[in-house]
C-alpha positions in Angstrom: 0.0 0.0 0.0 1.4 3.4 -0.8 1.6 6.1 1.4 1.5 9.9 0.3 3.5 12.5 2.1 0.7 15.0 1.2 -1.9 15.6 -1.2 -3.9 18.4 -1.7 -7.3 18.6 -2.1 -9.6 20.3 -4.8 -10.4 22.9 -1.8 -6.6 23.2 -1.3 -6.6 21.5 1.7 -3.1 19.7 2.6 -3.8 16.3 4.1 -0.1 14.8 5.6 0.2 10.8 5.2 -2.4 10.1 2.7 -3.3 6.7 1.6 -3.4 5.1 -1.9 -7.3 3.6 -1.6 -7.6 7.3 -0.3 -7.1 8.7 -3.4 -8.4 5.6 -6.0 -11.5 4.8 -3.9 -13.2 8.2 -4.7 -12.5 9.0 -8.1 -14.3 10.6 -11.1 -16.6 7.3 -12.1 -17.4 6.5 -8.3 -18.0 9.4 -6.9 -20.9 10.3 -9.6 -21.9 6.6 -9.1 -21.9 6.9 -4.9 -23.6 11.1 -5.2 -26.8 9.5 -6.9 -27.2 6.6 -4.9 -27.1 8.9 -2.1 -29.3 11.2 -3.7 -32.1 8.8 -5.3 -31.7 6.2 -2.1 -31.4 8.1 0.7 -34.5 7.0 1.9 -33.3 3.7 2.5 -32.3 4.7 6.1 -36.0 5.2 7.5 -36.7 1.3 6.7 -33.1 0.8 8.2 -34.4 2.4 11.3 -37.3 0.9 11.7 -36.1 -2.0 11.4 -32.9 -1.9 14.4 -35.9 -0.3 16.4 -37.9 -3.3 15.9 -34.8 -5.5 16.0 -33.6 -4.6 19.2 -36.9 -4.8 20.9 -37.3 -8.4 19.7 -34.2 -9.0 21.5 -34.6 -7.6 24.4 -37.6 -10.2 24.4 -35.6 -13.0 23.0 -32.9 -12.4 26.3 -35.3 -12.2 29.2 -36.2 -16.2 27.7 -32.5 -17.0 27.8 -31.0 -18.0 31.0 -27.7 -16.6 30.7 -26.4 -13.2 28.9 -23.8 -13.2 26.7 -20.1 -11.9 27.6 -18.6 -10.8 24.0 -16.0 -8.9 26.2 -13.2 -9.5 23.6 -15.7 -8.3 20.6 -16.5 -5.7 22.3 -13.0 -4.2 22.8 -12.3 -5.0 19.3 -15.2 -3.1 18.2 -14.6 -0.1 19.9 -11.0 0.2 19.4 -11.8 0.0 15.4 -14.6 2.9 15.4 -12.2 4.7 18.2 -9.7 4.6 15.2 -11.8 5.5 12.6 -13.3 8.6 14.0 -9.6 9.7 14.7 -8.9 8.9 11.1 -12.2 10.6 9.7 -11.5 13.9 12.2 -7.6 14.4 11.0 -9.5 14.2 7.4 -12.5 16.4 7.9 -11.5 19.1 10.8 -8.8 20.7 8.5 -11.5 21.3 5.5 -13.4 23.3 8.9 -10.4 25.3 10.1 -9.7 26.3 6.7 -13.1 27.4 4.9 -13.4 28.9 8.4 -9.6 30.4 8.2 -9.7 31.1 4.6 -13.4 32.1 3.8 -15.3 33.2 7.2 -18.1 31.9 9.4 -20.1 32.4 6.6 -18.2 30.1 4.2 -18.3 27.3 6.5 -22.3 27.1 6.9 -23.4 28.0 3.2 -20.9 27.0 0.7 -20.6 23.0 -0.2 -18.8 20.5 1.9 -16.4 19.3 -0.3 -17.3 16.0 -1.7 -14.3 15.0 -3.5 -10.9 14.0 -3.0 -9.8 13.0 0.7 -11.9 14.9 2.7 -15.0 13.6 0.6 -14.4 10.3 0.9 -13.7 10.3 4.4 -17.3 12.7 4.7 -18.9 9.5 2.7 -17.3 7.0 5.2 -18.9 8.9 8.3 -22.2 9.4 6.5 -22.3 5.6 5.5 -20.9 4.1 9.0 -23.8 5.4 11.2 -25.6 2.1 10.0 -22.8 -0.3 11.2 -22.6 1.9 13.9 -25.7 0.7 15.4 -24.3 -2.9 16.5 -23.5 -1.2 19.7 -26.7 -1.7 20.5 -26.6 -5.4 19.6 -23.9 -5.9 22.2 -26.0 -3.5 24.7 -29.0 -6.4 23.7 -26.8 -9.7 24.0 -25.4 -8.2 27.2 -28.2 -7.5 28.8 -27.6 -4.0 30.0 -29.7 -1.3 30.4 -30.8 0.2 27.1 -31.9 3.6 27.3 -34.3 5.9 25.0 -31.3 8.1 24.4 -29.0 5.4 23.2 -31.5 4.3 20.4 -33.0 7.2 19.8 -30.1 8.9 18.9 -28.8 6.0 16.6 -32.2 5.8 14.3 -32.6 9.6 14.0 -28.6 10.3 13.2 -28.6 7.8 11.1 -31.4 8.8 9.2 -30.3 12.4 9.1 -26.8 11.9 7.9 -28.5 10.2 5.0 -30.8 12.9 4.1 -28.3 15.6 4.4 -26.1 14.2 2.5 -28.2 13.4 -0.3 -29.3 17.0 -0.5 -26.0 18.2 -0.2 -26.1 20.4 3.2 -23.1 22.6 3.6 -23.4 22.9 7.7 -22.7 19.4 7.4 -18.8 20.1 7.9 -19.4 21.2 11.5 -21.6 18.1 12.6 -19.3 15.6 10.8 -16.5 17.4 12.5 -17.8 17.4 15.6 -19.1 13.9 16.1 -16.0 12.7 14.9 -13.9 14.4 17.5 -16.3 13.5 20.5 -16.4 9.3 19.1 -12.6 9.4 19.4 -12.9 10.3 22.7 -16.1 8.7 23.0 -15.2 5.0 21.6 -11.4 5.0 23.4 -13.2 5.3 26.6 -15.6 2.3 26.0 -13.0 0.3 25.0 -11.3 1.4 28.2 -14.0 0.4 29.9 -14.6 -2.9 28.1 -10.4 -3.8 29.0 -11.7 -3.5 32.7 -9.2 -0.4 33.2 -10.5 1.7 35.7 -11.1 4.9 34.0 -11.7 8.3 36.5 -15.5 9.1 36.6 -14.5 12.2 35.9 -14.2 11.2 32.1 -17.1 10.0 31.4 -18.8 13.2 32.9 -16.7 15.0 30.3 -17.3 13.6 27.4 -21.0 14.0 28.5 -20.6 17.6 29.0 -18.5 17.7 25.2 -21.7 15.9 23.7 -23.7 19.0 25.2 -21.4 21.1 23.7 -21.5 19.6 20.2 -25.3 20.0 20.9 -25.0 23.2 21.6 -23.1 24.3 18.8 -25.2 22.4 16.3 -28.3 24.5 17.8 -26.1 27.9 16.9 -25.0 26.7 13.5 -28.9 26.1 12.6 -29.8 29.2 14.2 -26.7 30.8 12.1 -27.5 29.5 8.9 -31.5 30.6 9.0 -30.4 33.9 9.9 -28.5 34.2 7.0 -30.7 33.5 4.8 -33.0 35.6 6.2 -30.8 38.2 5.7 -30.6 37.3 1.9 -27.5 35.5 2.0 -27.3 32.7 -0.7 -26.8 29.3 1.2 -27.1 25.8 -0.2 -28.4 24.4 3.0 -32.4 23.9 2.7 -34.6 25.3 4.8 -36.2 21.9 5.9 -32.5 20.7 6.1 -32.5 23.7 9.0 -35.5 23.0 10.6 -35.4 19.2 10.8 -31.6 19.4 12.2 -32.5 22.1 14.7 -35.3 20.4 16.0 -33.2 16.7 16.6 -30.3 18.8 17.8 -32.8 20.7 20.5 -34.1 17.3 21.1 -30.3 15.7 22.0 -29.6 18.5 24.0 -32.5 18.3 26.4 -32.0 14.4 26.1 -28.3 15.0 27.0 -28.6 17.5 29.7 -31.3 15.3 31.4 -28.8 12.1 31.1 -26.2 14.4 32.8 -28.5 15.6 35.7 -29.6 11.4 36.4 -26.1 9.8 35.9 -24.3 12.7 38.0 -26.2 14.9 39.5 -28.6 13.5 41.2 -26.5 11.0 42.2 -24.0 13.2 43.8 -27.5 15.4 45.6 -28.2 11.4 46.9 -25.0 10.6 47.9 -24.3 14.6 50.0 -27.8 14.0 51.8 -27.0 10.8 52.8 -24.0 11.4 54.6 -25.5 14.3 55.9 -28.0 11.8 57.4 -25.2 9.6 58.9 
């Protein structure tokens, strides 16, 4: 496999270390082929939904009948050190295209104008559009486990996924900041479960913080909405549609409120629980 020192990208991005299949996976003839399928069959995801909701329901059944859970300790390690590793490969892809059409180009630039969808950055855009439907087996091994599964885990999975797919079939520039972002917090995210999985005993303090950076990236993707309405309000062109903007903003006020009442249960309340009964004692 050959290994590029550095390649540039149509939007003159310098990517460091790039990959052959980088380069020959995405080019001319595929990339036409992979924008329509995404375009005519992006609809695909809301059967794909359905079904893991359905799926996973049916196996919570099926493992209250079984006697014993399954382990999968091992798979489960293995899993999460390969998405830990991809969403570091996908963020040292995508968060350059951000910091330059933000350094470069403006605010403005980075919320209106097209996410690239060529060369390295687009293919790696593609690969993190296309693996929120793999990345719904963590709730098979949540399932086979028999852990708690709560609404926010599969909530969060179905509508995502079925978001990603529609945005990216009609082409939304904001896009660059959510892909960014979510690839950032799953590195951190996915190195923590695997952690975790490997029995190290990781600092709770972690785990609240990569809480608190999901409310973050919630937060931001509420602005960025906000941001891109107001700018076309103001008669700004913008590719991103305005159902695009509503339908975002609305999941992204939904995660939030999801994420902040996660937060207050896990940590919180706990910690209120844990003050008043020493007080007690």
């Amino acid at each position: 496999m050959e290994i590029y020192s550095s390649i540039r990208d149509p939007s003159n991005v310098v990517h460091r270390w790039v990959f052959d299949f980088e380069l020959l996976l995405f080019n001319e003839q595929n990339f036409l082929s992979i924008e329509n399928f995404m375009y005519n069959w992006w609809w695909l995801s809301i059967p794909f939904a359905l079904f893991y909701i359905i799926a996973i329901f049916i196996g919570q059944i099926w493992m209250k009948k079984r006697n014993k859970k399954f382990e999968l300790r091992k798979a489960l390690i293995i899993w999460n050190v390969f998405l830990a590793v991809f969403s570091f490969c996908g963020a040292c892809r995508c968060v350059p295209e951000l910091l330059y059409s933000l350094n470069k180009h403006g605010f403005y630039h980075s919320l209106c104008n097209p996410i690239l969808k060529k060369g390295v950055t687009g293919l790696w855009v593609w690969l993190f559009i296309i693996s929120k439907a793999p990345e719904t087996i963590d709730t098979l091994f949540i399932v086979l486990r028999r852990q708690q599964l709560i609404f926010l885990h599969w909530f969060h999975h179905a509508s995502v996924l079925m978001y990603c797919f529609y945005s990216y079939g009609l082409f939304a520039p904001s896009g660059r900041w959510f892909t960014s972002m979510n690839l950032c917090v799953h590195t951190i995210m996915y190195s923590y479960f695997a952690l975790r999985a490997a029995r190290f005993r990781v600092p709770q303090f972690i785990q609240q913080s990569i809480t608190v950076l999901q409310l973050i990236q919630m937060l931001i993707g509420c602005i960025v909405n906000i941001a891109v309405y107001k700018y076309k309000q103001d008669g700004y062109y913008c590719m991103t549609s305005n159902s695009n903007i509503i339908v975002s903003l609305v999941l992204y006020i939904i995660y939030l409120i999801l994420f902040a009442h996660f937060f207050y249960l896990s940590y919180l309340q706990k910690r209120m629980h844990k003050n008043m009964k020493e007080r007690i004692e």
